[in-house]
N, C-alpha and C positions, 0 to 999 in steps of 0.2 A: 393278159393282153386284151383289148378292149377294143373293137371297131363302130367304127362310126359315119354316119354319112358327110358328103362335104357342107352342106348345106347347113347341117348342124355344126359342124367341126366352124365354121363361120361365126356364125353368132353364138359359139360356146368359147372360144379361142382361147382367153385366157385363164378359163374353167378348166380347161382341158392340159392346157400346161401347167396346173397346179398338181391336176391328177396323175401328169405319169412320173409326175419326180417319185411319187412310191407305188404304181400303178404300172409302171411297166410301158413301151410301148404302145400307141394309138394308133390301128391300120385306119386309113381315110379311103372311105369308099364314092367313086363318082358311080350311079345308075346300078348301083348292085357289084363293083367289078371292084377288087381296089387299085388305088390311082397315087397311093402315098401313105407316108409313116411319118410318124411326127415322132423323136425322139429327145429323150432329156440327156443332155452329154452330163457326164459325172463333171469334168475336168478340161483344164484346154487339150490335151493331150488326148482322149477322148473325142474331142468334139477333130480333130486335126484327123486320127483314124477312122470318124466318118467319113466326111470329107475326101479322104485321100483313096479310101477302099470304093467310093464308087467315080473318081474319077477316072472319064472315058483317054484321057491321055498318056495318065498315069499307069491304068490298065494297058493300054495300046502300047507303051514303052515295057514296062513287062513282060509284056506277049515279047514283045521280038527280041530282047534281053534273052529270054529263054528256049528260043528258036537258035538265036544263036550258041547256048551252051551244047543244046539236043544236037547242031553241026558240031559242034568240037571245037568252036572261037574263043569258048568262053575260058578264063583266069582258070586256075586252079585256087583253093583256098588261099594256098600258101603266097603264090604268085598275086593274090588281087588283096591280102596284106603287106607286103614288101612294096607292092607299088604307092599302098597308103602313108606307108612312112616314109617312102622317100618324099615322096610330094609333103609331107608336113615340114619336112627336115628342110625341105625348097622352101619354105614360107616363111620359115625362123628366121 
């Protein structure tokens, strides 16, 4: 993994995206602190679990997803596949 300041990460950009496709990683650093990570997704699939792992809505829906199981709301296994198939079964 390789850090760098933003300033450089700027006028190096496209340098730098050639670098991490086997390099790994690029922390971006503003005034000494870092401020961002530049990543090369392998795949769309990939680039979707970026994406998805840091969104704050998607987190925020998780959270209370799991809040609710810790009360005792939530499905059982069994019970939140039976309700996937019926609902597919509703679709057919």
């Amino acid at each position: 993994m390789k850090i760098a300041p933003l300033a450089d990460v700027k006028t190096k950009l496209s340098a730098y995206l050639d670098e991490i496709k086997t390099e790994g990683p690029l922390i971006i650093t503003r005034n000494g602190v870092p401020a961002g990570v530049l990543i090369y997704p392998v795949d769309e699939d990939d680039l979707e679990n970026i994406v998805f792992s840091r969104s704050p809505r998607l987190q925020a829906l998780l959270e209370k997803s799991r809040q609710s199981i810790r009360e005792g709301k939530g499905l059982t296994e069994d019970a939140f596949w039976e309700a996937v198939e019926v609902q597919n079964q509703d679709q057919e």
